[in-house]
N, C-alpha and C positions, 0 to 999 in steps of 0.2 A: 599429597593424596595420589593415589592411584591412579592408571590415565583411566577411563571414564570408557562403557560400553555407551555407544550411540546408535539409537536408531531413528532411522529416517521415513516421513510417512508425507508425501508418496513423492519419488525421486523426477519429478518433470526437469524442465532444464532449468528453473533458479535453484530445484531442492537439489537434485545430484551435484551442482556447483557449489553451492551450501555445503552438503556431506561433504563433500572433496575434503572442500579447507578443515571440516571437522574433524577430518577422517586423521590428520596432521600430527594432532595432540590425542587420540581417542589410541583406548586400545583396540577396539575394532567399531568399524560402522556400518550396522546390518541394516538390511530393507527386506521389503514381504515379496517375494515374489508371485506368489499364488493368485491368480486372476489379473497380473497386469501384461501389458502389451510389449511386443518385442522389441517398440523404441526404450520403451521404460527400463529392458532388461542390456538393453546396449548400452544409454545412460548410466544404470547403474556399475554397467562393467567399466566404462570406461573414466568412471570415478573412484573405485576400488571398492565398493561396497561388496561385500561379504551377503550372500542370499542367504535367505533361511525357509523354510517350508510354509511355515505360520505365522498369521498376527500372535501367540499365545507365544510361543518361543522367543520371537523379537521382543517382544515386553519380560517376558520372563529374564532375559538376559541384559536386556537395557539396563543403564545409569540415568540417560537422557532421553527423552523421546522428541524429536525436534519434527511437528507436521508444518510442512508446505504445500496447501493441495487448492483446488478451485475453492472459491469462497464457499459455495451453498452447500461442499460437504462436509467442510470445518468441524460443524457443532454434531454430526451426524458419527465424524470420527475419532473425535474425541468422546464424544460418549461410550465407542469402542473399547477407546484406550481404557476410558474410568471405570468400565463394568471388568476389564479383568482384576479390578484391581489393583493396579500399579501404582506403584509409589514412590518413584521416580522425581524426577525434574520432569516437569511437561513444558515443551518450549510449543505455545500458538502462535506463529510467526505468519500467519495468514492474513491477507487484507480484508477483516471484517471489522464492523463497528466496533464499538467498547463495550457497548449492552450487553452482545454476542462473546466474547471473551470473558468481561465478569459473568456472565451464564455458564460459560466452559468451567472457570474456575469452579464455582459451585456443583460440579457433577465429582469430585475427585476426593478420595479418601484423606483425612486430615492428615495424615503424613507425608502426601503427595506435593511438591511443590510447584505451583502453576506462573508461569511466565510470560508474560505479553510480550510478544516480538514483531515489530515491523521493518521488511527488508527496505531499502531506499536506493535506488541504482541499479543498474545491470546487474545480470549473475556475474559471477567471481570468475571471469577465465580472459586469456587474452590482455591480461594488465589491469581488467576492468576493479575498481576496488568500493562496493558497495557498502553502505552503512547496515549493519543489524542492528535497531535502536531497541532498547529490552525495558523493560517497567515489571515491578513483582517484590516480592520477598529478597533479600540483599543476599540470602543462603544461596537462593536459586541463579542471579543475575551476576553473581562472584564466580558461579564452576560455568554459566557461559561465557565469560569474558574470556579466563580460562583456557576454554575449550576453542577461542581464535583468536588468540594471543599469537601474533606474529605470523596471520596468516592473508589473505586476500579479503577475509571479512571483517571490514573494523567494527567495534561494539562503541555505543553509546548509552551509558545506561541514566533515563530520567525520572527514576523514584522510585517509590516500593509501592505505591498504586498501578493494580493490574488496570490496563486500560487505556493511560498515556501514551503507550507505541503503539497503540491500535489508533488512535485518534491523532496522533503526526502522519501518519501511515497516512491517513483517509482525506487530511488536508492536504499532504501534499498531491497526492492523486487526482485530488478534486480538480485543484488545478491545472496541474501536468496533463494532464487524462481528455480533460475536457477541452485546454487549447488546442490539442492536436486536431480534435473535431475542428471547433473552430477555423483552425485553419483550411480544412479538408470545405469544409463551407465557404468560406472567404475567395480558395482558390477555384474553384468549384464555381461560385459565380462571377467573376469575373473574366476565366475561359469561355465559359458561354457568350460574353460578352466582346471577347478578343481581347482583353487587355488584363491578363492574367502576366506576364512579364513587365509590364509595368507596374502592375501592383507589389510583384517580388520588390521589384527598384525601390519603391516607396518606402517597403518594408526593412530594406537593407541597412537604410541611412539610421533606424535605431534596434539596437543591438541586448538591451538592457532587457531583464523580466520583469513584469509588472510585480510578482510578486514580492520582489526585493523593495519596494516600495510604496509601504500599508499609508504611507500619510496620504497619498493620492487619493484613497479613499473617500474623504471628505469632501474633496473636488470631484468626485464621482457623484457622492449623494447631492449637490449641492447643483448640479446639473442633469441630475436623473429626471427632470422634466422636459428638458429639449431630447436626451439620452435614449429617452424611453418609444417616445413615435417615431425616432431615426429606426431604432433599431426591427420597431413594427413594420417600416417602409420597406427594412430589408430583406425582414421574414418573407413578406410577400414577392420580392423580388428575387428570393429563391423559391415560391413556390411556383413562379409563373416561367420556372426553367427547369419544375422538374427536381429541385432540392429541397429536403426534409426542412420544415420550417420552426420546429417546435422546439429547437435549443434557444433561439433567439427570441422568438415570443416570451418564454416562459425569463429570459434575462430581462426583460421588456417588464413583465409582469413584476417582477424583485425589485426594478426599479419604482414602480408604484409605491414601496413603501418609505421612500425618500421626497415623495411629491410635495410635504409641505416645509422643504428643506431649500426649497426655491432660491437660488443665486444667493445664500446664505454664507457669506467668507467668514462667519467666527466658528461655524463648525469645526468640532476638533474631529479626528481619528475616535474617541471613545464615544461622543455623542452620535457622530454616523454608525459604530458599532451596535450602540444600543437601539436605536430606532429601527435598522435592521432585523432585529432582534426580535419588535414589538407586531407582532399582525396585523 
């Protein structure tokens, strides 16, 4: 096949990094310049993107259309891309739900092939090597693999359900996303306190993610009634310094529904999932 026109929507620093590698295997890879700002137009210069005048032109001339843009304008611009009509590959590589992607998919004329992509890692520069994880139609998930074959963006593709890279996406973030508060909290009160360096110490000695370790879970539910007033103890003790309290309540509150899981050691991993589960 032919190398593949690419257009990119809207080039911030994962998508120009993204285009870059694209840019690799593509015959050319265009972005809109009309209405964006002069870091975006440096960005795109200094990934080689090819400007064009119009959104109508970029889609006119596209193979691919790969958006990487803030979440809440996702489904705003892909509805752009569907009303011209294009019928292309649509790659939504944005961190939105899955509800919101199968929604995308349904704006897009039956010949249009629609993509779920979620990036995982850094942007592509400096050595850094992120995962694109793709779910869709095998037409569509074949010319992106394709398209960064042997480049800084590895593909993983997990099915022909649109919706699965959106939903890896969102769990790993969940977690990722939400530790780093955590810890901006953790460290946060214990400065206040003066013993913000010995908390690091504490922290040192284990090195491991929780997430690499779903059996623990069970041990988590099964102690979510001593878990859950600790954690209420602590909300308050960030708010009586001054820190946001309501990440920890509301962790507080999720442990409530393990309450009658009370020092229960035959719990397994799937019975704490499911009770989780149950309101």
């Amino acid at each position: 096949m032919d190398q593949p026109t690419v257009g990119i929507l809207h080039p911030g620093s994962m998508g120009a990094a993204v285009a870059a590698c694209a840019a690799t295997n593509a015959g050319a890879a265009l972005w809109c310049e009309t209405g964006r700002s002069t870091a975006s137009a440096e960005r795109a210069a200094q990934a080689g993107l090819t400007p064009v005048a119009t959104m109508t032109e970029l889609l006119d001339r596209s193979d691919i259309v790969i958006s990487l843009c803030p979440p809440a304008a996702a489904e705003d611009l892909a509805r752009d891309v569907a009303g011209h009509g294009f019928a292309g590959v649509f790659v939504d590589a944005n961190a939105i739900n899955p509800e919101r992607v199968q929604r995308i998919a349904g704006l897009f004329v039956p010949d249009a092939t629609v993509v779920d992509g979620g990036v995982v890692g850094s942007p592509p520069v400096r050595g850094k090597t992120p995962t694109l994880y793709l779910s869709g139609p095998v037409a569509g998930t074949d010319r992106i693999e394709a398209l960064f074959g042997g480049t800084a963006v590895q593909t993983t593709v997990l099915g022909t359900e649109v919706g699965k890279a959106s939903a890896l996406k969102l769990a790993y973030a969940s977690f990722q996303k939400t530790s780093r508060v955590l810890t901006a909290l953790a460290v946060g009160m214990a400065r206040e306190h003066g013993v913000d360096q010995e908390l690091i110490e504490v922290a040192s000695r284990r090195t491991d993610s929780y997430l690499a370790e779903p059996e623990y879970v069970a041990k988590t539910a099964a102690r979510a009634w001593r878990w859950g007033p600790e954690l209420e103890e602590a909300a308050d003790a960030l708010a009586a310094v001054g820190l946001p309290s309501e990440m920890l309540r509301a962790a507080a509150s999720t442990l409530t529904r393990w309450e009658d899981a009370k020092d229960d050691g035959e719990l397994t991993l799937t019975d704490a999932l499911d009770r989780l589960a149950q309101p």
